[in-house]
N, C-alpha and C positions, 0 to 999 in steps of 0.2 A: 869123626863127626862130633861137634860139639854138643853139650847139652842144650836144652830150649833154655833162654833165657826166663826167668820165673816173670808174670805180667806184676809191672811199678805198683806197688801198696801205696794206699792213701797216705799222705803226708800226712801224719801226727798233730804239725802242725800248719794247719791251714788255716789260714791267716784270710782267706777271700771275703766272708761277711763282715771284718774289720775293714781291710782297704774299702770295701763297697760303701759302709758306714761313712769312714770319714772323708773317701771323694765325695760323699751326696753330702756332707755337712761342711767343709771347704768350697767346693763348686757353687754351693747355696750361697756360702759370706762373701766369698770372694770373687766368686765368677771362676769360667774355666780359665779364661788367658789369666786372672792372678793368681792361678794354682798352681803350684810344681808340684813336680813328682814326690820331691825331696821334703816339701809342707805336710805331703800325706802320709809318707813310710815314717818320718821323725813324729807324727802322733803315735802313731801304733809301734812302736819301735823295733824299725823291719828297715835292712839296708834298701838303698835304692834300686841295687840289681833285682833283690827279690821279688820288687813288685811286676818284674816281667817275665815270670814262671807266668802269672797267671793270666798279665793283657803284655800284647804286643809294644801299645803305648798307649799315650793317656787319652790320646780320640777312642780308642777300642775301650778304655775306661770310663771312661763319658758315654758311649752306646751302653754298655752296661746299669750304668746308674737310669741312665734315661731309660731304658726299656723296664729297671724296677722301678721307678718311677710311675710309668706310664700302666704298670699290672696293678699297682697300689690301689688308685686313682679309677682306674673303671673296673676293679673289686669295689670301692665303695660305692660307686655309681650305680651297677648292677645289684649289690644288697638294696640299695635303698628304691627301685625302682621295683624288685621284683615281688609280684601279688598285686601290684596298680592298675587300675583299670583306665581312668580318667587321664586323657592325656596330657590336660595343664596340671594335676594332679603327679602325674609323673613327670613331667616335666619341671616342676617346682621341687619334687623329690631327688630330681635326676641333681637342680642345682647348687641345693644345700648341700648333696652329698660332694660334688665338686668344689665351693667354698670351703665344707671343713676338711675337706681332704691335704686342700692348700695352703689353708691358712692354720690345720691345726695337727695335722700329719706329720707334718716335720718338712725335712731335707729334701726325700727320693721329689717329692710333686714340688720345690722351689728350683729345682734343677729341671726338670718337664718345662716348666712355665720361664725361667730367666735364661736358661742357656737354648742361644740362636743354631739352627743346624749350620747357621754360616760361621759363624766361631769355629767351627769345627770341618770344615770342609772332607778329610779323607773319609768321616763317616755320616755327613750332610743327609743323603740319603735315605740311609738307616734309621735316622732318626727323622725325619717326613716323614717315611712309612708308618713309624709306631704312633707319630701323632695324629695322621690322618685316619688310622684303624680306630685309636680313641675317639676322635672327634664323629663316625659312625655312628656312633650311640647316639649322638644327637641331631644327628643326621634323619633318623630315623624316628625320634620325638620330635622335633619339629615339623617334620611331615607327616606327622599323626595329627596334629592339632586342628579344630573344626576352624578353620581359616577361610577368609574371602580370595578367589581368585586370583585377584590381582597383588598380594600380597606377597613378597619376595622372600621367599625361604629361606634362601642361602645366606642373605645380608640380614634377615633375623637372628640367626645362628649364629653368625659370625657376630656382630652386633653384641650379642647377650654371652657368648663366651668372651670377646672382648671386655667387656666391662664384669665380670666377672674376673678374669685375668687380673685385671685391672687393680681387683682391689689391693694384691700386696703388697701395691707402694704406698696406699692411705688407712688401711684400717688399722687400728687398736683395741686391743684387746681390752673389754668393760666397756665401751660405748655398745657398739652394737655387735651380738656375736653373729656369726658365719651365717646360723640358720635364719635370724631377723634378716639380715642384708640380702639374703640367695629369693626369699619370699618376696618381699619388698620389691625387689628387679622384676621378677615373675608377674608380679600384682601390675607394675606399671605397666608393660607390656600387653599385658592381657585385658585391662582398662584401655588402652588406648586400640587394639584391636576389633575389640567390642563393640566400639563406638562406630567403624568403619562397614 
């Protein structure tokens, strides 16, 4: 009988919060289809084969990014919301935290926001799910808000993360930052509400 094989010790060198780094900063400049594999192991200088110790392939790489991504992103959503009482109050809170999340967080949330689950089709799915779990949070602040009946919840949401979304192909940075823009959307919304 042979002896137990001893259980695999952590690699020395583990290399995974690099790959993860610079697929979310590739995927961000160039999109997933103009990223290889071989763009992301030549930053961090890791053979090709290496990087499939830790993903299968670069869609299983891309659920990764997007899913830290997506944790990023309603951490800061959740800090900035929790202790509010006021629902446009938190909802104006909820939305700066989403702007600078996006526009000044870096990589993991321009990869959330530019890369389509259809780009990606074997892990399409996976990533709906993590975006749909995120978009809850708002789900749930926009159905808090003291609103007229008639008033379409879902296309408010959708509507205001929309243009939210939005902003990363027009903003610049020193005209207006994150939290003037995220208010300002809030404001008009909430004026035009009011009035109904």
């Amino acid at each position: 009988m042979s002896p137990a094989r001893p259980a695999r010790a952590p690699r020395a060198d583990n290399r995974l919060p690099l790959i993860l780094d610079e697929a979310a900063r590739l995927f961000s400049a160039q999109g997933f289809h103009g990223t290889s594999v071989r763009d992301i192991v030549r930053a961090i200088d890791m053979l090709p084969g290496s990087l499939y110790y830790h993903f299968a392939t670069k869609e299983a790489l891309l659920a990764a990014v997007y899913a830290e991504g997506v944790r990023r992103i309603s951490e800061w959503v959740e800090a900035a919301i929790a202790g509010k009482r006021d629902p446009w109050e938190r909802l104006e809170a909820a939305c700066v935290a989403h702007l600078e999340a996006l526009l000044e967080a870096g990589d993991y949330a321009q990869v959330v926001i530019r890369v389509r689950p259809a780009d990606a089709p074997s892990v399409a799915d996976e990533l709906v799910k993590r975006r749909d779990a995120y978009e809850k949070l708002f789900v749930a602040l926009v159905q808090a808000l003291p609103l007229a009946r008639n008033v379409d919840r879902r296309s408010l949401r959708l509507m205001l993360l929309g243009a939210l979304n939005w902003s990363q192909t027009w903003y610049h940075p020193g005209r207006d930052s994150p939290r003037v823009i995220a208010r300002r959307f809030v404001n008009l919304l909430r004026e035009q509400l009011d009035r109904e």
